[in-house]
C-alpha positions, 0 to 999 in steps of 0.5 A: 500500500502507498499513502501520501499524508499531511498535518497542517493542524496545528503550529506544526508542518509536516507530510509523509508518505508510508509505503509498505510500513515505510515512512519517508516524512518532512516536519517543520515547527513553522507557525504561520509558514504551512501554506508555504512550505506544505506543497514543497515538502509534499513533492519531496516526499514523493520524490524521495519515494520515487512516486507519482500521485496517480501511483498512490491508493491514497491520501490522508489527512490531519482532519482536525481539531485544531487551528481552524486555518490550518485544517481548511489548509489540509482539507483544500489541498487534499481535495485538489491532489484527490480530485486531480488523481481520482484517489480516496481520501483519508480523515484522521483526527489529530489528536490520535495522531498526537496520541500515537506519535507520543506513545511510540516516542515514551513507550506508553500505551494510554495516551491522553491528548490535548491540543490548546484550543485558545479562549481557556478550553482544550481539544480534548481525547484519551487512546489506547495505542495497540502496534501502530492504532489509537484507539479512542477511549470516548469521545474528542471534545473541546471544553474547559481544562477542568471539565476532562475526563478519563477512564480509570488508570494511569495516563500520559499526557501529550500535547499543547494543551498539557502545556497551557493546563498541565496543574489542572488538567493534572487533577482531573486524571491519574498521570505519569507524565506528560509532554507539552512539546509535541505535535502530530505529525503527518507520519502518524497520519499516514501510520493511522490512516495505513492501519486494517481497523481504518479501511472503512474510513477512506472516502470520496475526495468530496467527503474530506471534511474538517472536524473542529469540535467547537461551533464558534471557530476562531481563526489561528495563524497556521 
């Protein structure tokens, strides 16, 4: 299988392809760059693989939470290479691409996420990570650091959101630790997108919808 995916969702830029288990991926802290650094990285991507667009089964995506600018940025590329290639899409949510990426970087299992989405409220979601899939403990949602919830265990947290609301967010759950430094990448995007549970998630190019989880959006510099 060959997946090409992108994650312009939060103050991170990245894309990647994974062929056959393998990922090839560019990443760039880069607040307020993504528009222009996305396209570039995607076409390194695919050189470094050797592919063509027309060659891959599919393209996933960082669907959200997160910036609403940036996920429109994703959302609007996607849809255009997809149309062009007459490929599937593939929605990933942001939070389980955080959630995995932080487990395979401290070796935990029990993930919970949280990305700062700004006006004193965080995007919020727990995941069991199982080989290279997140599976979601309940549902994403955006509230009040003081209104999370977990089921019982201990957890690790991971994300911006930790970073803004660690001591609260701390009370709210069992935690061993968190990481308040990471963001998704397009690489756990690809892993979650390329994985047998996710098959049924693949869509039509006009079906590659963003996910805010908050009716009032409010724009962030992507």
């Amino acid at each position: 299988m060959k997946l090409l995916a992108l994650d312009t969702a939060t103050e991170a830029c990245s894309a990647a392809v994974w062929v056959d288990g393998v990922v090839l991926e560019r990443y760039e802290w880069a607040p307020r760059r993504h528009t222009a650094l996305i396209l570039p990285m995607i076409e390194a991507v695919l050189a470094e693989a050797e592919l063509a667009v027309t060659q891959l089964d599919a393209i996933a995506f960082g669907r959200g939470p997160g910036a609403f600018t940036g996920v429109r940025i994703a959302v609007g590329i996607v849809q255009g290479i997809a149309f062009a290639a007459d490929r599937p899409v593939v929605p990933v949510s942001t939070l389980a691409a955080l959630a995995l990426g932080v487990a395979r970087d401290s070796g935990r299992a029990r993930i919970a996420a949280a990305l700062d989405a700004r006006m004193g409220e965080v995007y919020w979601g727990v995941h069991e990570i199982v080989g290279e899939d997140a599976a979601p403990l309940g549902e994403e949602r955006c509230c009040a650091p003081g209104a999370v919830t977990a089921p019982p265990g201990e957890w690790f947290g991971a994300g911006s959101g930790w970073a803004a609301h660690a001591e609260t967010l701390a009370r709210r759950l069992t935690v061993s630790g968190w990481r308040g430094d990471f963001y998704p990448r397009a690489g756990d995007v690809a892993r979650l997108a390329a994985a047998p549970s996710r098959r049924g998630a693949w869509v039509a190019a006009e079906q590659a919808l963003p996910v805010y989880l908050r009716n009032e959006v409010v724009a962030r510099p992507a």
